[in-house]
N, C-alpha and C positions, 0 to 999 in steps of 0.2 A: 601659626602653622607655616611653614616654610614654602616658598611660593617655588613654580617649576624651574627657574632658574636656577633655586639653590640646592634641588634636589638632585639636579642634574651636571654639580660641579664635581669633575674628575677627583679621585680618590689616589694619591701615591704612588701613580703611575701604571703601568700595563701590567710589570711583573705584581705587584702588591695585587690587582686587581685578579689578576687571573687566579692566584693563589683564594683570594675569597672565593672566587665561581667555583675551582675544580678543588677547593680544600687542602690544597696542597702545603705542607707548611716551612717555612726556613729552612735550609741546610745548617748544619754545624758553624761549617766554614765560612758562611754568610755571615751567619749571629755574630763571629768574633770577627770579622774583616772589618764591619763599623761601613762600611761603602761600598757605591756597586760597581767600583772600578778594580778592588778587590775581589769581588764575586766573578768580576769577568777574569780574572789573572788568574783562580781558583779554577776557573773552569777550561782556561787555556790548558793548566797546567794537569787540570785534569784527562785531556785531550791531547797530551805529549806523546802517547803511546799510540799513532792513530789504525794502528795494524789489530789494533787490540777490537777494534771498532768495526773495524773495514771487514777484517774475515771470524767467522763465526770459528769458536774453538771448539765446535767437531759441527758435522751436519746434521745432526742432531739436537744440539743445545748451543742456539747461539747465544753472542755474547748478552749479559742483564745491567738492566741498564738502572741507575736510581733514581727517585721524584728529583732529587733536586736536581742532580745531570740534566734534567728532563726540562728544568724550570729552567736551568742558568742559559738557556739558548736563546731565550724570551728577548727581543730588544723593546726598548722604553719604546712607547705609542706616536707614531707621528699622522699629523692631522691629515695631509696629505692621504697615506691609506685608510685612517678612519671614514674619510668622505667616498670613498669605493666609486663606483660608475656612476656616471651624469645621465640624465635621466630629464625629457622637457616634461615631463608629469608633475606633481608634488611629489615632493621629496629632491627637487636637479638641484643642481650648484647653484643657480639664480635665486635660490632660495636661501641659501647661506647666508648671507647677510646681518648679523648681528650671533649669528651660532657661534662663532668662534668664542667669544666672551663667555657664553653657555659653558661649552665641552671643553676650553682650556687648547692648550698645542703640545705641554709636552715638554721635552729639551730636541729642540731645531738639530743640534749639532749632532744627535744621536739617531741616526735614519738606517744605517746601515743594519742586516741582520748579521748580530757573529755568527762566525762559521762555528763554533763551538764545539760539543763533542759526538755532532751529525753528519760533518762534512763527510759526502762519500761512503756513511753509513747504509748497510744494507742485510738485511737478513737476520735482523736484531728482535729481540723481544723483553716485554715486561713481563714479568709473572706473576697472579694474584695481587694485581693493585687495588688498592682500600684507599681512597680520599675521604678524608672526613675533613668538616669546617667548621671548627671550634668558635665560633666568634662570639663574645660574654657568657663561655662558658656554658654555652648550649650543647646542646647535643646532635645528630647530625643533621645536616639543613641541606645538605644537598650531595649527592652520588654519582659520579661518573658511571654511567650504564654501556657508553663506548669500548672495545674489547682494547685496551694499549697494548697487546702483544700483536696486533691488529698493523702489517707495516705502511700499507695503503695510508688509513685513517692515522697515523703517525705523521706521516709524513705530508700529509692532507693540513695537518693540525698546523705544523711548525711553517708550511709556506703562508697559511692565512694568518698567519699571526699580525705579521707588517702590513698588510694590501687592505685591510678594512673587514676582513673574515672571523675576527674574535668572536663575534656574535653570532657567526651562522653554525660556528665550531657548539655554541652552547646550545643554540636553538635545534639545531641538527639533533642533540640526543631525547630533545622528545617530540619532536615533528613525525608526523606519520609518513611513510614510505608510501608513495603510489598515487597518494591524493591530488598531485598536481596537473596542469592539463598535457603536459606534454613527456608524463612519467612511464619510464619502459614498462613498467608491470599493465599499465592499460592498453598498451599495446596489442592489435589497432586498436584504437578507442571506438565507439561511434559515433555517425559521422548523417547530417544530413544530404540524403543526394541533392543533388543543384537544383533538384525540379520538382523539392517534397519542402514544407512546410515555408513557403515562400513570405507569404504573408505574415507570418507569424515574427520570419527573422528580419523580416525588413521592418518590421515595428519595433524590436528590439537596438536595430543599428540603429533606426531615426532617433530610440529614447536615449543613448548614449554620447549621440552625437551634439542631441537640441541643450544647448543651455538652459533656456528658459523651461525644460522638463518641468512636467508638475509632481513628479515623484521623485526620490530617492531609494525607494526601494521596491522591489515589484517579487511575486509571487506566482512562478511560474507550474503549475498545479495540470493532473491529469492522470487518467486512471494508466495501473500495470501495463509496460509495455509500449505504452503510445509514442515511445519516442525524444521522452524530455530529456533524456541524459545526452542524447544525438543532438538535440537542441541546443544542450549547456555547450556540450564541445564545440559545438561548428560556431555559435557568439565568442567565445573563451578564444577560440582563433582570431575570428574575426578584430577583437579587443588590443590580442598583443600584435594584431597586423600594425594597426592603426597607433600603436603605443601607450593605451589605457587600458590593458591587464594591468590588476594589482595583484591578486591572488585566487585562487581556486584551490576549493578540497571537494572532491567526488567522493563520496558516504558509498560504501557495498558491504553488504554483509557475505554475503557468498565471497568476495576475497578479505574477511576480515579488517577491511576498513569501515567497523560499525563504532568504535570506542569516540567519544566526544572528548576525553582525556587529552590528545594531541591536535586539538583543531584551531586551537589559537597559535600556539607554536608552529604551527606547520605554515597558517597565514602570516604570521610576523617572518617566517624565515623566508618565504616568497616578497616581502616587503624590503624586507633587508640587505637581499640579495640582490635587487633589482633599483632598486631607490634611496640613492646615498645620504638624501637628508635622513630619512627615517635608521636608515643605520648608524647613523652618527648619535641618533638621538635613544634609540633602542640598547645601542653597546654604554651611556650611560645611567639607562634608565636599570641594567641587571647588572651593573658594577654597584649601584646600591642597593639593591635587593635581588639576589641572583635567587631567592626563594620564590620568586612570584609565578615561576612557571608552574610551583603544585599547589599554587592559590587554586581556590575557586574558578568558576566559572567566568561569573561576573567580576571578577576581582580582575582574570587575567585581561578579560574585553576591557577594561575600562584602563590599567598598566598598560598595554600593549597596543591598544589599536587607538580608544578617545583620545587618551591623553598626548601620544605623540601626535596624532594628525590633527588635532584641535590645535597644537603647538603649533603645526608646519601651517596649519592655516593663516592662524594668527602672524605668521611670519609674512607670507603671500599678502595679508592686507597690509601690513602697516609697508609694503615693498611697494603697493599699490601695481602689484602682478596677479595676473588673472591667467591661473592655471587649468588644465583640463581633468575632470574628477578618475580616479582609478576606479577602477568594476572589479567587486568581489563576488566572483560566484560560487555557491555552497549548493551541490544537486545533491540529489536523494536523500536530503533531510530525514525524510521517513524512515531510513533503512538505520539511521545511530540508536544503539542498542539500549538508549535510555529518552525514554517518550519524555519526562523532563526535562532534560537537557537540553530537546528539541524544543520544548515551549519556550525556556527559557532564552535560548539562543534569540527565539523571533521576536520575545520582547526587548531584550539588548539591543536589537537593531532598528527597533521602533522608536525603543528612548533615542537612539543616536539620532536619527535623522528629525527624529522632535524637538530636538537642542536647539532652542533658537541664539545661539551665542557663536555658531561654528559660520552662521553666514552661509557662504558660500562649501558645499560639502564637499570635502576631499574625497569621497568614499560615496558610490551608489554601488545599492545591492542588488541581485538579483539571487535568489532562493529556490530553489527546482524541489517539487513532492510529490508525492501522490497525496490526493484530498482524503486522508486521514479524519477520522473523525476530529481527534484530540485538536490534531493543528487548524483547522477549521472552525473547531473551538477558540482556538488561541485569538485567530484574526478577528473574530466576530466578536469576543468578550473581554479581549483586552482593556484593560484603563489607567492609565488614556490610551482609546483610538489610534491603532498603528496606524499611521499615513502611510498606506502604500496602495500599488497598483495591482491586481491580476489579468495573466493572463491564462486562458484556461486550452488546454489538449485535447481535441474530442480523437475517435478510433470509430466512428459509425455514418459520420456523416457524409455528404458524397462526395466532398473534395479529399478526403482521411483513405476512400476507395482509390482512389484514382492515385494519388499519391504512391499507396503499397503495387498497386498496378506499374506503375513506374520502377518502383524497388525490386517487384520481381522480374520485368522485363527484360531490362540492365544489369542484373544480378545471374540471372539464368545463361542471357546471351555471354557474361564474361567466362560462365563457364563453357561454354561449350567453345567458346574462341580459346580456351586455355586446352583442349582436350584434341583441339583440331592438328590435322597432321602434315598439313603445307606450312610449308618454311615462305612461301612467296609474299610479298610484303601486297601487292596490289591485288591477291585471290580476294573478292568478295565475299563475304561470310552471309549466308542466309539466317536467315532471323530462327533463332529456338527460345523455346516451343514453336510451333504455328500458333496461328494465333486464336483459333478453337479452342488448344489444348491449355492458353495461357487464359483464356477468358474461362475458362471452366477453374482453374486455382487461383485466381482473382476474385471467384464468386465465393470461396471456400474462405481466402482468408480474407476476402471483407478488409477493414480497416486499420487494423491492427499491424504493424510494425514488427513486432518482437516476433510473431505468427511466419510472417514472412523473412526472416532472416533465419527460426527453424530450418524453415522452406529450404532455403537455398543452403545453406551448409550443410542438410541433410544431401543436398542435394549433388554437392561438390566434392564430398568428401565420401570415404570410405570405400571398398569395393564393388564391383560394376561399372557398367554403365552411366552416364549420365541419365539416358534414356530410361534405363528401366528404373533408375531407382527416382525418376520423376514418377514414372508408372503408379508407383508401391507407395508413393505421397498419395498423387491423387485419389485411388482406391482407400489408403486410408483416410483422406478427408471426406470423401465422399462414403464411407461405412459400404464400400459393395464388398472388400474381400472380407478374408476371413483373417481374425487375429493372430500373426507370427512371430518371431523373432525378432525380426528386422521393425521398430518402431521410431519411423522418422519425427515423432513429436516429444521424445526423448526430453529434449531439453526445454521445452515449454511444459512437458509436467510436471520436471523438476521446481521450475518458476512458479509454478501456480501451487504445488504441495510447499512449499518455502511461505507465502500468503496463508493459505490454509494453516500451518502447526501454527501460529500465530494465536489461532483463536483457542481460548484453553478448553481443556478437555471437559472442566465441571459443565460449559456449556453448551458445544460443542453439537449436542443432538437438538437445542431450539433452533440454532442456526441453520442447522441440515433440515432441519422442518419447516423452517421459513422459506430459505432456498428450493426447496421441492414444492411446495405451493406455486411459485412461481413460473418454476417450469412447468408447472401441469396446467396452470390457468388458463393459457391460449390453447391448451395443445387437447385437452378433455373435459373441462367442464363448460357446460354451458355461460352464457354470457349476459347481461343486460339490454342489450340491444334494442332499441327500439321502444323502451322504456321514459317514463321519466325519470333525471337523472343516472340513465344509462353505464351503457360502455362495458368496460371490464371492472369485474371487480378486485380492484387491486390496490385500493389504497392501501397505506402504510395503515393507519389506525383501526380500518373497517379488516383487513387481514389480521391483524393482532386478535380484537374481538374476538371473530371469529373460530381462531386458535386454541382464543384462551390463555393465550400470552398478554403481561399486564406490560408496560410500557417500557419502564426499568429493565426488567429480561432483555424484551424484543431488543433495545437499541442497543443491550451490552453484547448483544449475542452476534453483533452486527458488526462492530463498533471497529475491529481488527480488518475488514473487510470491505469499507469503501477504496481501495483499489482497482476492485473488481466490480464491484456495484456500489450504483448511486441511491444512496438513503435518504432521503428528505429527512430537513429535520422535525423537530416534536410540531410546532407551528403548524406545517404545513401538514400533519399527518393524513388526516381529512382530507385531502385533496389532491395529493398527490402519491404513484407506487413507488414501490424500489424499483431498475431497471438494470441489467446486463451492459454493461458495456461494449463488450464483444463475447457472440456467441459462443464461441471456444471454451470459456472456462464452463457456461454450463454442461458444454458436452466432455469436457472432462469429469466433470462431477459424477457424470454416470455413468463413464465405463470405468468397472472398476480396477481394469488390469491398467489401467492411469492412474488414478486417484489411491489408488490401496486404499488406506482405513478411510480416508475423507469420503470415496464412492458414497452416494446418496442410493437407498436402497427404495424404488420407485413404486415397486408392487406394496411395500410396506406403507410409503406414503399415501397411494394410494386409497388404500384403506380406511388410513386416519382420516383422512379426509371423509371420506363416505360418513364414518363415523360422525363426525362433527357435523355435518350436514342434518341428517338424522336426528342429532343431538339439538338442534338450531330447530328445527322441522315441528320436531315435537315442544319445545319452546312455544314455538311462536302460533301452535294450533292450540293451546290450553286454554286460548283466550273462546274460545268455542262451546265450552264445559261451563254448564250451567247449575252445577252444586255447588251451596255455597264452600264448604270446603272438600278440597280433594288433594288426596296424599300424591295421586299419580304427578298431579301440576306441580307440586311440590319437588317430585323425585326430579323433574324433569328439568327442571330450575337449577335445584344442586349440579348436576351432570355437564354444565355449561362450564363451571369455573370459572375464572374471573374475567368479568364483563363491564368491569368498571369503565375502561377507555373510554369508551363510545356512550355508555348509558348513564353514568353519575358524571364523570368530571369536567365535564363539558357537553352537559347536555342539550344546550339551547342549539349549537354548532352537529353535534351528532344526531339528532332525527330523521334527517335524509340518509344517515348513512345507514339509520336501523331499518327504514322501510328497504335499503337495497340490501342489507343483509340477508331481510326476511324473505324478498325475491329470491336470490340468491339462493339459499335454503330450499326452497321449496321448487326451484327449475333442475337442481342438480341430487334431489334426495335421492329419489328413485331411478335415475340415472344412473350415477356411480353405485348405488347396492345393484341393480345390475352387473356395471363393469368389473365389481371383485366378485357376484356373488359365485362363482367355483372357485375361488382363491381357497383351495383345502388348506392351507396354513394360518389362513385368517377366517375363518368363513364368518360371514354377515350374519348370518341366521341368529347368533345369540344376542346380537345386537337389537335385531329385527323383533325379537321376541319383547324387550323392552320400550317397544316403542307404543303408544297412546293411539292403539287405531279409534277407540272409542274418540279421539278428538277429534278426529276427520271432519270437515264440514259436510251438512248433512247430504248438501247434491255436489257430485264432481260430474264437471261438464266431459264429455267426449273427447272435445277437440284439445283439454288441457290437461291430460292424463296417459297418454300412449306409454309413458315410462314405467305408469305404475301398472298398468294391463302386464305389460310386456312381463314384469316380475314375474305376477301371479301367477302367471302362467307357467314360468321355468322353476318357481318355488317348490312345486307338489314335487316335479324332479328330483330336485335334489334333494328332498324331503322322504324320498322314498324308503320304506322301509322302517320310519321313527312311526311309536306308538301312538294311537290317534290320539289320545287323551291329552301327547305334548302336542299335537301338531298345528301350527299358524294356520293351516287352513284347512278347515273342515267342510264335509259336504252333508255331516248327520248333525242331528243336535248330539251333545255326547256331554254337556254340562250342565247343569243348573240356571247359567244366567243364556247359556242357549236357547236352552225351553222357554224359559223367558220371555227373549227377545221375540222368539217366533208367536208367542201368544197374543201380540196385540193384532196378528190377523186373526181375524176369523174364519178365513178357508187358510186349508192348509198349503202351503209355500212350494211352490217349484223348485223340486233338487233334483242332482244328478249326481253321475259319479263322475266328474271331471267339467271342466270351465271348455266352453266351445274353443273350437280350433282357430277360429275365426278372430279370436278375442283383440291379438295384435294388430292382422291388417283393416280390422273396421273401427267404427270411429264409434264405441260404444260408453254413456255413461253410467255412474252408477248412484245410487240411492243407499245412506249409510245410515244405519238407525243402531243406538245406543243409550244404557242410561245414561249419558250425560249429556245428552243432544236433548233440546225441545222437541216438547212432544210436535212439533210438522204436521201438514197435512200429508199422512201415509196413503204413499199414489198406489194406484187397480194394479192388484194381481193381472189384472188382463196384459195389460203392458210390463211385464216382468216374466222374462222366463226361463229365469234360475236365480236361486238365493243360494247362500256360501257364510258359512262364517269365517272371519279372519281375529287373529288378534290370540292371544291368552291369559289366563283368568278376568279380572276386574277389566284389561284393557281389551275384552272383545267388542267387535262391532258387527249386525247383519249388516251384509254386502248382498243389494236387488242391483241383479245387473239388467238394464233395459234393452228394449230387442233393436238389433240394426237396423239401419236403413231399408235392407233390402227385405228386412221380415216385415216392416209397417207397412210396405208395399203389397205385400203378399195377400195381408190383412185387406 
C-alpha cells in the first residue's frame, strides 16, 4: 500500500491537474502542438484579436468563450503560492520542513500568470458548460456545480489559480454558504452579553488555552433557546482573536443549513484558506482523487481532516515544534437533517481524539446541541468510550435569571436611547423600563434567553411606541388582556412549533398526554405529601403505569423532545419526573391561538385523567371482595391496560412505587370526578356507573372522604330527570339485590328523599354493606339516620350514613 508520501506526489502539473478536478479535456490544438510552449503561442495567438474579448458583440450576447480558451490561461504550479498565508498554528511555514520533497515545486522558472485570452476581459460568458472527467474510461466522477457564465466567480477562479487558491476554487463548490462564524448571511450572529454566561466562557478559554487539557473534545449541551449558539459565537471569536480558530459550521434548519452533505468541505475550505501547510497538503491530497468530496461521510473525515493533520503533526514532532491545537466548533448538531449523520459525526471525533498515534492533537473540538435523546445516546453507548468533556446550559436557575435580567436591561435601555430625541452627547439618559416594570418581565421570562430577545425585538421593532408596545408584552406575558392581532411571541411560537412537527403524527397524542399530565400534576391533583415516600407523583415509570403507556411508547413519544424537557433515562425511571425547562413552552402548549394543532386540549385531558384514577381506584379496592371469583375484579383489571412497567419487569424495585400509585388513586378519584363532573361533553356519569361501589371498604372514616360526600351530593343534580331504575343513586329499594341488601336488618332502614344539606360541611362517615364485603358487625339503626343505595346492577352498595357530630350531642 503506498505510504502518504507517495500518495501525495504532484501529478503533471497544475494544468493536467485541474483538467482531472474540473473534467476539462485537451484542446485540439494542444493534442498536436506536442508542448506547452505551443499551447501558450496557441493561446496568444488565440488572443490576437483582443477587442473581440474586451467588448461584448452586442449588449446582449457577449462574447463565448471555449474549455480550452479557459484552460490555456492556467500557469504551471509554483510552490511559493501553493504554501498560501503563514499561519503560527499547525499548518505555518515552520512547519514546511521536509513538505517540499512531499508536494514537488514545479518548473521555478514558470511563476508568471499569462495574460492570455483574459487580459482586460469583461462582460464575457460561458454558456451551458458540461465537464465530464473520463478517467479509465469511467463515467462521470465529478461536475462543476459553479455557474461559468458567472463573471465574479470567473475571474475569482483565474486570480486563485497562482496564489495557493486551487483548492478553495474546488472546495468552494461544495462548502455550504453561511456556516462559518463570521459569514454575512448570520448576520448579527448571537452574541453573549459581557455580563451573561461568564463562567461558563471562562472555562471554555482556560480549556483552549491549558496544554496539559484533559480533553480534546468537549460537548456543549442545553435545552431550546438557552443560548449555546451565543456561546459557540462569542468562544469562535474569542479563538480567532487569539489565532486558534481552525474552523466552524453553525447547523440551522430554519436558514437551511440543515444538510451534513457539505460539512467537511466547508471545514477543509476554512483550513485551507487560513493554513498553508494543510493547503499545500489538501491541494495534493484531491489532485489524486478529486472524487473524495462525494465519498462518504467517514471517508471524507478521515481524507480530509485525519489524515492531513495527523501528517502536519507528524511533521511538528519529528521538527521538535510544539505548536498550539486549532478549535473546531460544530453548533446545533441537533438541528442536521439526518439524526445519523449526527451519531456518526460524534463518533468520528471520538476515534480522532482516541488515536494514540497523533501525540500531541492538532485539532480539539467543541460540539454545541440540544440533549437529544439519540445524541445522548451516542455519548453514553459509544464503543469505545468517547473521551470527552460536557459542559451543560441550564435556563431556570438563579444565576440563568439574572443573566436574562441583564439581556433585557441592556437590551430595552438600547432601545429607548435609539428612539430618544436629543442630539446632546452629555443629556443623561434615564433608565427604561423603571425598574418595577422591568422586574415584573424579568419574572415572566425567567431564564430563558431566546424568550428574551422575543422581548426586545418585539419590542424595538414595528409601529408605536416603545412604551406601549412594552405594555402589550407584558399583558401578554402576564394573560391580563385579551387576545389581539398584535402577538409579540410571534417568533418564539414559531421556535417551539419547529420542536413540536418533529414528533410524528402516528404519535403525537401519547406525547400530548404525557405533557398534559404534567402540567396538571402541580396545578389540580392532589399530592403525597406527608406520606411515606411522598412528594409528587411524577415519576417517569409510576406516570407511564398509571397512563397505561408501556415503556417503548412513553420514551418514543418523547424522544423528539428533550429540548424542551428533561427525560430521565429508563434507569432512573423510578425515581426521577420529566421536568420543563422553561415555563413558556408549557404555556404555549395551551393556548391554542400559539400552538395550532400542537394546543394540548386541557378539559379533555382532564378527564382522562379522572378516568384513570377511577380506573386505578377500582383496581386497587378488588382486593376488598371476598368471593372467591368475581367477573367485576376481572373487568376491572382488563380496563388498566398495560401495567407491566412498574408491576412485572422490575418488580422487586417498583413496590413503593405501587403503594404511591395506589395513594394516589385513591386521594384524587373523587376529586377530579368532581372537577369534570358538569363537563356535558364528557360527562363522568358513564364512567361512574362502571365503577365497583360494592368494593368500597366496609367503614370510610369522615375525615377521609369529603371528596366523595361532596359528589354525592351534586350527583342526584345532575342526575336529574334519568329514570330511577338507571340511577347511581337511589333512595327506594327499586331492585332485587336492593331488597336484599336492606333485609339483613331487621327493623326497617332510615330513608329519605334527598342526602342532608349538611353532608359537605360536616365531617360525616359512612358504613358500606355489600355482597362482596364480610359479613361485619352491622352497627344500630340507632346511629344511622339515612340509608341510600349507590352503585348499579351487581356493583350496588347500601350506603348508612352516620349522624354528625352535632346530632350525637343532641342525643
Amino acid at each position: 500500500m503506498p505510504s502518504l508520501f507517495d500518495r501525495l506526489k504532484p501529478q503533471r502539473g497544475k494544468r493536467e491537474y485541474l483538467r482531472k478536478v474540473l473534467g476539462i479535456g485537451r484542446s485540439p490544438r494542444e493534442s498536436h502542438a506536442g508542448s506547452a510552449q505551443e499551447a501558450v503561442s496557441a493561446s496568444a495567438s488565440a488572443s490576437s484579436s483582443p477587442s473581440r474579448l474586451r467588448e461584448p458583440t452586442s449588449e446582449h450576447h457577449p462574447t463565448l468563450l471555449t474549455h480550452s480558451q479557459l484552460l490555456d490561461n492556467f500557469a504551471e504550479p509554483s510552490t511559493a503560492g501553493l504554501l498560501g498565508k503563514q499561519h503560527e498554528s499547525f499548518g505555518s511555514a515552520d512547519s514546511q520542513a521536509g513538505l517540499s520533497d512531499v508536494a514537488g515545486h514545479g518548473d521555478r522558472n514558470h511563476e508568471a500568470t499569462l495574460a492570455g485570452s483574459f487580459q482586460g476581459a469583461h462582460n464575457f460568458r460561458i454558456d451551458n458548460p458540461t465537464f465530464l472527467n473520463v478517467v479509465n474510461k469511467s463515467k462521470v466522477v465529478y461536475k462543476i456545480e459553479k455557474p461559468l457564465n458567472d463573471r465574479v466567480f470567473v475571474e475569482k477562479f483565474l486570480k486563485g489559480i497562482d496564489i495557493g487558491g486551487t483548492v478553495l476554487l474546488i472546495l468552494d463548490k461544495k462548502r455550504v454558504s453561511g456556516a462559518e462564524v463570521d459569514s454575512s448571511d448570520r448576520e448579527p450572529p448571537p452574541r453573549c452579553h459581557p455580563e451573561t454566561r461568564k463562567e461558563l466562557r471562562e472555562t471554555l478559554n482556560a480549556w483552549v488555552s491549558n496544554p496539559r487539557r484533559r480533553w480534546c473534545f468537549i460537548w456543549l449541551s442545553g435545552p431550546a433557546g438557552a443560548g449555546k449558539s451565543a456561546v459557540a459565537q462569542t468562544f469562535a471569536e474569542y479563538c480567532q482573536g487569539i489565532g486558534q480558530l481552525g474552523a466552524t459550521f453553525f447547523f440551522s434548519k430554519l436558514q437551511q443549513r440543515d444538510s451534513p452533505n457539505g460539512l467537511i468541505a466547508t471545514l477543509a475550505y476554512q483550513f485551507a484558506l487560513e493554513h498553508a501547510g494543510y493547503n499545500h497538503l489538501i491541494t495534493q491530497i484531491l489532485s489524486h482523487n478529486p472524487g473524495i468530496l462525494d465519498k462518504t461521510l467517514r471517508v471524507q473525515f478521515y481524507k480530509l481532516i485525519v489524515e492531513p493533520f495527523a501528517f502536519l503533526a507528524t511533521q511538528q514532532s519529528a521538527d521538535n515544534s510544539s505548536q498550539k491545537p486549532l478549535v473546531v466548533i460544530i453548533d446545533g448538531l441537533d438541528e442536521c437533517s439526518d439524526e445519523d449523520a449526527q451519531c456518526q459525526l460524534i463518533q468520528l471525533i471520538g476515534e480522532y481524539v482516541h488515536m494514540p498515534t497523533l501525540g500531541q492533537r492538532p485539532l480539539i473540538w467543541l460540539v454545541c446541541s440540544r440533549p437529544e435523546w439519540h445524541i445522548k445516546r451516542e455519548f453514553a453507548q459509544a464503543d469505545p468510550r468517547i473521551e470527552s468533556g460536557r459542559e451543560e446550559i441550564s435556563c431556570n436557575a438563579a444565576e440563568d435569571v439574572k443573566d436574562v435580567y441583564r439581556i433585557l436591561k441592556d437590551g430595552l435601555q438600547k432601545i429607548r436611547n435609539k428612539t430618544s430625541w436629543t442630539l446632546s452627547r452629555n443629556q443623561p439618559q434615564a433608565q427604561w423600563p423603571v425598574e418595577s416594570k422591568l422586574q415584573r418581565l424579568s419574572l415572566r421570562v425567567g431564564g430563558l434567553p431566546v424568550l428574551a430577545s422575543t422581548v426586545i425585538r418585539f419590542v424595538g421593532e414595528g409601529s408605536g411606541s416603545p412604551d406601549s408596545r412594552l405594555e402589550i408584552c407584558l399583558m401578554y406575558l402576564e394573560a391580563v388582556g385579551e387576545p389581539g392581532k398584535v402577538k409579540p411571541l410571534d417568533s418564539l411560537d414559531s421556535f417551539y412549533q419547529q420542536i413540536m412537527i418533529r414528533v410524528p403524527q402516528s404519535i403525537l397524542p401519547v406525547a400530548k398526554q404525557i405533557l398534559a399530565f404534567y402540567i396538571l400534576s402541580r396545578s389540580h391533583m392532589k399530592q403525597l405529601m406527608g406520606r411515606v415516600g411522598g412528594g409528587y407523583f411524577e415519576r417517569v415509570g409510576e406516570v407511564g403505569s398509571f397512563l397505561g403507556i408501556d415503556r417503548d411508547t412513553f420514551y418514543s413519544a418523547l424522544q423528539n423532545l428533550h429540548s424542551v424537557i428533561d427525560v430521565p433515562p429508563a434507569e432512573l425511571a423510578l425515581e426521577k419526573p420529566i421536568e420543563f425547562f422553561h415555563k413558556s413552552f408549557p404555556d404555549f402548549l395551551q393556548d391554542a391561538s400559539r400552538s395550532k394543532v400542537f394546543a394540548l386540549d386541557m378539559n379533555r385531558a382532564r378527564y382522562d385523567i379522572a378516568v384513570r384514577t377511577l380506573d386505578w381506584h377500582n383496581h386497587f379496592i378488588s382486593v376488598n371482595c371476598q368471593l372467591e371469583e368475581c367477573a367485576l375484579s376481572s373487568y376491572a383489571e382488563h380496563k388498566l391496560g398495560d401495567t407491566r412497567w412498574i408491576r412485572y419487569e422490575i418488580s422487586d424495585e417498583a413496590e413503593p412505587s405501587i403503594s404511591r400509585l395506589k395513594d394516589f388513586a385513591r386521594l384524587n378519584c373523587w376529586h377530579l370526578c368532581n372537577t369534570v363532573l358538569f363537563d356535558s361533553s364528557d360527562p363522568i356519569v358513564a364512567e361512574l356507573a362502571q365503577f365497583n361501589f360494592c368494593h368500597l371498604p366496609p367503614f370510610a372514616s369522615g375525615t377521609g372522604n369529603p371528596d366523595l360526600r361532596r359528589l354525592l351530593v351534586c350527583l342526584p343534580t345532575f342526575l336529574e330527570g334519568e329514570a330511577n331504575d338507571a340511577g347511581l343513586i337511589r333512595y327506594r329499594t327499586l331492585t332485587e339485590l336492593d331488597k336484599h341488601l336492606a333485609d339483613r336488618f331487621t327493623a326497617p332502614l332510615p330513608l329519605s328523599n334527598s342526602l342532608p344539606r349538611d353532608l359537605t360541611a360536616e365531617e360525616r362517615s359512612f358504613w358500606f354493606i355489600s355482597s362482596h364485603l364480610p359479613d361485619e358487625e352491622i352497627p344500630s339503626l340507632n346511629d344511622i339516620p339515612m340509608a341510600f343505595w349507590i352503585g348499579q346492577g351487581d356493583r350496588t352498595v347500601l350506603a348508612l350514613l352516620t349522624k354528625s357530630a352535632r346530632e350525637r350531642l343532641r342525643k
